[in-house]
C-alpha positions, 0 to 999 in steps of 0.5 A, a space after each residue: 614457424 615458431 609464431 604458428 606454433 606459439 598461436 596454435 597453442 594459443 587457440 587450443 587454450 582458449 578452446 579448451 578454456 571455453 569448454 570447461 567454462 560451458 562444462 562448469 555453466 552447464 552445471 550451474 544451470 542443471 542446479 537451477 533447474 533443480 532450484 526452479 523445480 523444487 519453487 526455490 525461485 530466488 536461488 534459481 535467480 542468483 544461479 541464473 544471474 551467476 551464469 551470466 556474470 562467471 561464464 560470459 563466454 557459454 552463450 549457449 547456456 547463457 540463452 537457456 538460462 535467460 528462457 529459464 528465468 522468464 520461466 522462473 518470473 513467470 510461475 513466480 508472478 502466478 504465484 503472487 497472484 495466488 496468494 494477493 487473491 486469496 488476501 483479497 478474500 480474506 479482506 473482503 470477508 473483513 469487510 463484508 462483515 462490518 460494512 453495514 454499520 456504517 453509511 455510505 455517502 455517495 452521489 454517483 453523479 460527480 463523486 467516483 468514490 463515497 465516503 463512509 460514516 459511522 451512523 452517529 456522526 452523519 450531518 442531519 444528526 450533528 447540526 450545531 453540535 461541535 465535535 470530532 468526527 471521522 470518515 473513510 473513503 472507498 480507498 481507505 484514505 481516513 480524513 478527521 473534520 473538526 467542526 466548531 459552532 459554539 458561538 462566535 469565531 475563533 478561526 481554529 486551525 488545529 485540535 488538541 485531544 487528551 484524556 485525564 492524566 497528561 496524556 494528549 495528541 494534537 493535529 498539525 495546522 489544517 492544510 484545508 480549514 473553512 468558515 461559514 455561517 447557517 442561518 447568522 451562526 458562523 461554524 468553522 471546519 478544518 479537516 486532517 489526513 490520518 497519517 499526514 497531517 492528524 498528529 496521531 490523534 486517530 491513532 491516540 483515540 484508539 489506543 485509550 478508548 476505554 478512557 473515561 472522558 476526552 477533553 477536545 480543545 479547538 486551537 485558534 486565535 482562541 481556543 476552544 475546549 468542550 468534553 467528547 461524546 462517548 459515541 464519538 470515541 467509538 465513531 472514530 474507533 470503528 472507521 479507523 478499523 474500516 480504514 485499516 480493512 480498505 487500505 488494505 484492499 487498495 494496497 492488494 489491488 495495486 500490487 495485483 495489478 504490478 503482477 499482472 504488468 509483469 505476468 504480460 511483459 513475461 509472457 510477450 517476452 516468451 512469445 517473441 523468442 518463441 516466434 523468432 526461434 521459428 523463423 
């Protein structure tokens, strides 16, 4: 008898310690609501994920907390939609803007994206000329070429860029640097990512392009030093504000189509419960 007893009063506490734990979930999941309602999508997050880590004995609120949170992922997903779309605008307007100064590069047989130069840089206008010069593709990827054809082969694999005081950046060693002739003259090329292997060169040009003069050394077996053109400083000034614009754009689209990963998971996820509650 005295068992019985002992267990009744066992089984009221616990019932009564499940109400107040559903009481008290309950009010954590009203302010929730609240937090959801007012777009405080974070808050309504941790108060949600609260529920579920303090009272894991309210299933009930529990399951109402976990539609809210679809909910709350779900307009929260819109809203970055929202705003990466009205960037997108604002990028593209940048880019509409200055595109037509550059040209296009690109053969639609075998190339899914172009490359684009600025006009004083193209191959036709440079023959045996030895320079820097800069690209950007569709994507926004900026890629430097040095291309040496003084005479001679010295088999660079680097440059060096520095202006009249002491100041200077260098390239990493070309991951892809290749030689050739044109008609019995040897010309060498070696190409750097801006940002993985250009030593901040870019950056460098940009940074002093109100300088006077750039010297322009090809490090090879021999080096090579030569004085850039006024229009190349400006050719690799203007694709790397191109470059800024396109990676920009690439960066907006992958994080659209994350969002618009998600927005689908939420929604399928919402359409199941839905469909299960039914049957």
């Amino acid at each position: 008898m005295k068992k019985m007893m002992v267990a009744a009063v066992c089984l009221v506490m616990f019932l009564a310690g499940c109400n107040n734990d559903s009481k008290r979930a309950g009010e954590l999941f009203q302010r929730a609501e609240l937090s959801f309602a007012s777009g405080n999508y974070n808050l309504a997050k941790l108060q949600i994920d609260s529920i579920r880590t303090l009272y894991p004995k309210a299933v009930d609120v529990r399951k109402a907390g976990v539609r809210l949170m679809q909910q709350v992922d779900l307009h929260e997903q819109r809203k970055t939609l929202a705003y990466l779309d009205s960037m997108m605008q604002v990028k593209q307007a940048a880019l509409d803007s200055i595109k037509d100064r550059f040209v296009l590069e690109k053969d639609t047989a075998y190339q899914e994206t172009g490359n684009y130069f600025y006009p004083t840089q193209v191959v036709e206008k440079n023959i045996g000329r030895s320079f820097l010069r800069a690209q950007v593709n569709e994507l926004g990827e900026m890629l430097l070429t040095s291309i040496y054809c003084a005479g001679g082969i010295i088999h660079h694999t680097a440059v060096k860029v520095s202006t009249d005081g002491d100041l200077f950046a260098q390239t990493a060693p070309s991951p892809d640097s290749y030689e050739t002739t044109d008609l019995g003259r040897p010309i060498e090329k070696a190409d750097y990512r801006v940002g993985k292997d250009d030593g901040g060169v870019a950056a460098f040009i940009v940074a002093n392009q109100d300088k006077r003069r750039f010297r322009l050394e090809f490090i090879g077996d021999r080096n090579y030093t030569t004085t850039m053109r006024t229009d190349d400083v400006k050719a690799i000034a203007a694709v790397s504000d191109l470059a800024r614009i396109l990676s920009a754009m690439e960066q907006i689209r992958k994080e659209q189509n994350e969002a618009n990963l998600k927005l689908k998971f939420v929604t399928r996820k919402m359409e199941e419960a839905e469909k299960a509650g039914k049957e």
